[in-house]
MARPATI-332780 format. One record per residue (C-alpha): residue in one letter; z, x, y; residue number from 1. Coordinates in nm, 2 decimals, m for minus. Layout:
! MARPATI-332780
A, Z, X, Y, NUM
...
! end
This chain:
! MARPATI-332780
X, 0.00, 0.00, 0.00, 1
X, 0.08, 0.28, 0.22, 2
X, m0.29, 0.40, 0.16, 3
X, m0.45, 0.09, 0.28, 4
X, m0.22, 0.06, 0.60, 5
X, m0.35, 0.44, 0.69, 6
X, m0.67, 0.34, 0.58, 7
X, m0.68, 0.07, 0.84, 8
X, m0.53, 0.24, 1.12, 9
X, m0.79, 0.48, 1.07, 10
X, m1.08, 0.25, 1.13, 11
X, m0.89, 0.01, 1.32, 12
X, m1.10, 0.12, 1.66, 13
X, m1.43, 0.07, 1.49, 14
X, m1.36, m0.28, 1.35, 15
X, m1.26, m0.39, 1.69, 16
X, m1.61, m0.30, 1.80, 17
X, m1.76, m0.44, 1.49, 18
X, m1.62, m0.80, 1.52, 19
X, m1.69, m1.05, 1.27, 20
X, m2.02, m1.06, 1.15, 21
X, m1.95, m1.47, 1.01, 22
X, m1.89, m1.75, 1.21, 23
X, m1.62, m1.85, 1.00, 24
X, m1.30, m1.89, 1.14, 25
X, m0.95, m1.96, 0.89, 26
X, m0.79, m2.18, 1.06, 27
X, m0.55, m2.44, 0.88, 28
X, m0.81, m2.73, 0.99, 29
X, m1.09, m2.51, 0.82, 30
X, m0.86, m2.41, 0.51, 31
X, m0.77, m2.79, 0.45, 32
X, m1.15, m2.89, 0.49, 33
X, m1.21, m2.68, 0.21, 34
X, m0.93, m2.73, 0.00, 35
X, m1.00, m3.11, 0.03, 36
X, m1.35, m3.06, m0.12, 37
X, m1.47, m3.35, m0.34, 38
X, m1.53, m3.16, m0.65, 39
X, m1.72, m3.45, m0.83, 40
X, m1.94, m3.43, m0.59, 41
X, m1.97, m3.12, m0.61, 42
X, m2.06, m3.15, m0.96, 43
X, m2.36, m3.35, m0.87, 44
X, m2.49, m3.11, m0.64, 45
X, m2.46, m2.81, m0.84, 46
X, m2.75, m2.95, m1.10, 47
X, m2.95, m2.78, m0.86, 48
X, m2.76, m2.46, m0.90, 49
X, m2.78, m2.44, m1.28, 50
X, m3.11, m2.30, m1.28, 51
X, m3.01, m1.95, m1.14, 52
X, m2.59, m1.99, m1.18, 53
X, m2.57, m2.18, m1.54, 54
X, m2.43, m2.50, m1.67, 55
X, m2.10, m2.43, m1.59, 56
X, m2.12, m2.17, m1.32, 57
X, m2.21, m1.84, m1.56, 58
X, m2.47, m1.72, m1.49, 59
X, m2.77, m1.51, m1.76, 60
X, m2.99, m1.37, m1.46, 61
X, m3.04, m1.07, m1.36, 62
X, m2.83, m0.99, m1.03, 63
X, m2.74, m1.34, m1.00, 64
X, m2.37, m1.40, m1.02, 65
X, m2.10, m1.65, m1.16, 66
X, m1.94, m1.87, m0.92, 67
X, m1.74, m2.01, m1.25, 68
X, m1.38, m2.00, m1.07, 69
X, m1.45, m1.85, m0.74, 70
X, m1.22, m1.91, m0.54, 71
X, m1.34, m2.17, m0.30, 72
X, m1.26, m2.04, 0.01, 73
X, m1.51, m1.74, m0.02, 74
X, m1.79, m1.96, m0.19, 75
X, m1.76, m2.20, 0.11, 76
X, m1.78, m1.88, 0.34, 77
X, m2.07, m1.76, 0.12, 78
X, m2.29, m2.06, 0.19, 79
X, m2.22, m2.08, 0.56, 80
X, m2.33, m1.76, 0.61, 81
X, m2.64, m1.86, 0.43, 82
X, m2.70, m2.10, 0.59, 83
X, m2.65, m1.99, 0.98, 84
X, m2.84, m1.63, 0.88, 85
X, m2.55, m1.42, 0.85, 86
X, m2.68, m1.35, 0.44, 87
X, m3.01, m1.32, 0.41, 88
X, m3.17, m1.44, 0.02, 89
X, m3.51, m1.59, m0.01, 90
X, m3.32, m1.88, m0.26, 91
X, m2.98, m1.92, m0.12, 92
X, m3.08, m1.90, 0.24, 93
X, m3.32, m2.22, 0.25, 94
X, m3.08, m2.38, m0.02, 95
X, m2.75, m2.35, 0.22, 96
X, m2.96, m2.44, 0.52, 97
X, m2.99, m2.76, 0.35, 98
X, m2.64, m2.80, 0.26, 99
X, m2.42, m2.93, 0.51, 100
X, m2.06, m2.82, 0.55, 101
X, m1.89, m3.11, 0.34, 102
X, m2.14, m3.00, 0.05, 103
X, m2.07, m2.67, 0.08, 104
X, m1.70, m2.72, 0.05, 105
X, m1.76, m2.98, m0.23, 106
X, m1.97, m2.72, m0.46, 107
X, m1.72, m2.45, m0.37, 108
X, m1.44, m2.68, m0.51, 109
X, m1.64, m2.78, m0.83, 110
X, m1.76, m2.45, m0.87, 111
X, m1.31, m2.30, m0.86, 112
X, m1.23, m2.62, m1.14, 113
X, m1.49, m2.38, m1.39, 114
X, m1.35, m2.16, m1.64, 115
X, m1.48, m1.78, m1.51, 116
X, m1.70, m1.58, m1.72, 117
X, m1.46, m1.36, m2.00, 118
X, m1.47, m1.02, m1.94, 119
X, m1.81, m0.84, m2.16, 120
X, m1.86, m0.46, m2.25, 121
X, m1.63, m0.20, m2.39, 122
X, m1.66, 0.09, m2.21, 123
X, m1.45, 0.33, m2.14, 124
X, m1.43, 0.39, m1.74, 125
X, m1.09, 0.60, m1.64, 126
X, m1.24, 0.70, m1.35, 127
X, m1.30, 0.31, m1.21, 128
X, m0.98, 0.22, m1.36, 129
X, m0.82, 0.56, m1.15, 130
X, m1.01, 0.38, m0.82, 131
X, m0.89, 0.03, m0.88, 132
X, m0.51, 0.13, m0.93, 133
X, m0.50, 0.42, m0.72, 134
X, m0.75, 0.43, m0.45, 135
X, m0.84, 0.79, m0.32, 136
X, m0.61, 0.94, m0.12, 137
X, m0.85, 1.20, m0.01, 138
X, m1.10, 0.98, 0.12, 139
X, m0.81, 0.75, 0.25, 140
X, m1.00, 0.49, 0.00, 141
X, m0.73, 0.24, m0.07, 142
X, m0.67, 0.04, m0.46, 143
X, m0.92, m0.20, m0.51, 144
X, m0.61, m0.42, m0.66, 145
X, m0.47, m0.45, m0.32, 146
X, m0.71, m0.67, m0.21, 147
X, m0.91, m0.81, m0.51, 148
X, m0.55, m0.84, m0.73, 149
X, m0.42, m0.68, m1.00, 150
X, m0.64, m0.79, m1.23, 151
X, m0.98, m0.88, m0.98, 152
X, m0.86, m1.26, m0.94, 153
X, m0.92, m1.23, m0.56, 154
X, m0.70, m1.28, m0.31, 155
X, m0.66, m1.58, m0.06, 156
X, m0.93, m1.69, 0.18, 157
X, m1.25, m1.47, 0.19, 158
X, m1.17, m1.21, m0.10, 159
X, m1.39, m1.28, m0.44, 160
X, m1.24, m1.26, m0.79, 161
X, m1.40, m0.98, m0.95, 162
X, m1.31, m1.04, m1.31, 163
X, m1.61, m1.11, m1.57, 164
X, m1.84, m1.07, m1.29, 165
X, m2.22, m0.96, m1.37, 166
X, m2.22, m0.62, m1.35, 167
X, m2.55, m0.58, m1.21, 168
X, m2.46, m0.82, m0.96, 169
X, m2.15, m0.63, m0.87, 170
X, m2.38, m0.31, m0.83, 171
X, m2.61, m0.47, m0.62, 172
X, m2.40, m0.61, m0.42, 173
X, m2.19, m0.22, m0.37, 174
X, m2.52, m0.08, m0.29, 175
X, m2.60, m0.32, m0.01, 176
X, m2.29, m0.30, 0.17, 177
X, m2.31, 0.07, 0.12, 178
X, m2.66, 0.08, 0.31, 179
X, m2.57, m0.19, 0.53, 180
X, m2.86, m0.46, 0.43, 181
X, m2.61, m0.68, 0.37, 182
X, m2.35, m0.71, 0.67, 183
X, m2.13, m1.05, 0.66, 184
X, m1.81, m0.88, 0.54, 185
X, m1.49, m0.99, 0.76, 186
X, m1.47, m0.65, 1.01, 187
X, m1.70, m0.42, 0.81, 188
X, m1.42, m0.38, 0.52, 189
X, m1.65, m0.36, 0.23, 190
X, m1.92, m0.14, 0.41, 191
X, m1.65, 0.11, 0.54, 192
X, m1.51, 0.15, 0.14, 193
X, m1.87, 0.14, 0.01, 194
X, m2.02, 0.41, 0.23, 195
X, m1.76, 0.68, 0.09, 196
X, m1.86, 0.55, m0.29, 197
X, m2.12, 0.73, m0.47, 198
X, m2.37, 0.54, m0.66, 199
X, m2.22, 0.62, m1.03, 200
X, m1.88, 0.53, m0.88, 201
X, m2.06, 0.20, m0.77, 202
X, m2.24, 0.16, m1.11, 203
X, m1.86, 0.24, m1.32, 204
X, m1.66, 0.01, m1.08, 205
X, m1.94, m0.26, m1.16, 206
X, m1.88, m0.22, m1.51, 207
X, m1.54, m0.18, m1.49, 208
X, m1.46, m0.52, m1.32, 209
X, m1.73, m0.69, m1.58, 210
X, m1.52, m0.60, m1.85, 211
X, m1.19, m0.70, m1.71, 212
X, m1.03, m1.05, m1.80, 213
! end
């Protein structure tokens, strides 16, 4: 904890400049429009979803991911920022735009009732593992636990579980925060981590968080 404190003091003056690149603001009113999502309405919506996410939110495509138990608050975020061009996807961007926000909190909620994805692959990643429990004190990286939880469940409002996640997704995702090309993280956190992460760090913490249950 100390690590990420030091961490954020350190970048503290550049995430003043960076500001918030989503329009979404956690207020209580927004927190309670999402946690009063209609989920069986949700339900009906996401039969358009299935296609690329699955039946029941697991998804078998390629750099896709599984929304199966999401938390809400971050799949709501997710498909605002879709849809007012803070994400860019040549899918999801015209999908969200024709979402409105009561739909977007109602598939958020359906998509958090799912069971998530059960963690797949075997191998063994000790450097990952040293990275998600320890951080890098050298590169004042701080524990991946500490904001993603001890075991990747996420953590309240716009922090995504991790566990069972595609890997490929995972990696894909790394890479463009890492690059910049994607940019709608809350005061540059994930881009400022995933700059200093080389790209078989990347690939192992992928993995790593696939695996875990």
């Amino acid at each position: 904890m100390k690590t990420f404190i030091f961490f954020l003091a350190l970048v503290a003056p550049s995430l003043v400049v960076a500001g918030s690149p989503s329009s979404i603001a956690w207020i209580p009113e927004t927190l309670n429009f999402v946690k009063h999502g209609n989920a069986d309405k949700g339900k009906e919506l996401a039969q358009q979803c299935a296609g690329c996410h699955g039946e029941q939110g697991i998804s078998q495509m390629p750099e896709t991911p599984s929304l199966a138990g999401q938390l809400a608050t971050y799949t709501y975020k997710e498909l605002r920022d879709y849809a007012q061009d803070q994400r860019s996807h040549p899918i999801m961007t015209a999908t969200a735009k024709g979402l409105s926000e009561q739909d977007s909190a109602d598939l958020a909620v359906w998509f958090s009732t799912l069971k998530p994805a059960s963690g797949e692959g075997d191998k063994q990643l000790a450097k990952a593992e040293k990275m998600v429990e320890d951080g890098d004190g050298k590169r004042i990286l701080p524990p991946c636990f500490v904001c993603h939880g001890a075991n990747g469940q996420g953590e309240k409002m716009d922090i995504p579980a991790l566990a069972g996640q595609r890997a490929d997704y995972l990696e894909k995702t790394l890479l463009e925060y890492k690059t910049g090309q994607r940019h709608n993280d809350i005061y540059s956190r994930m881009r400022l981590i995933a700059q200093q992460l080389s790209e078989t760090e990347i690939k192992d913490l992928a993995q790593f968080y696939q695996q875990e249950k």
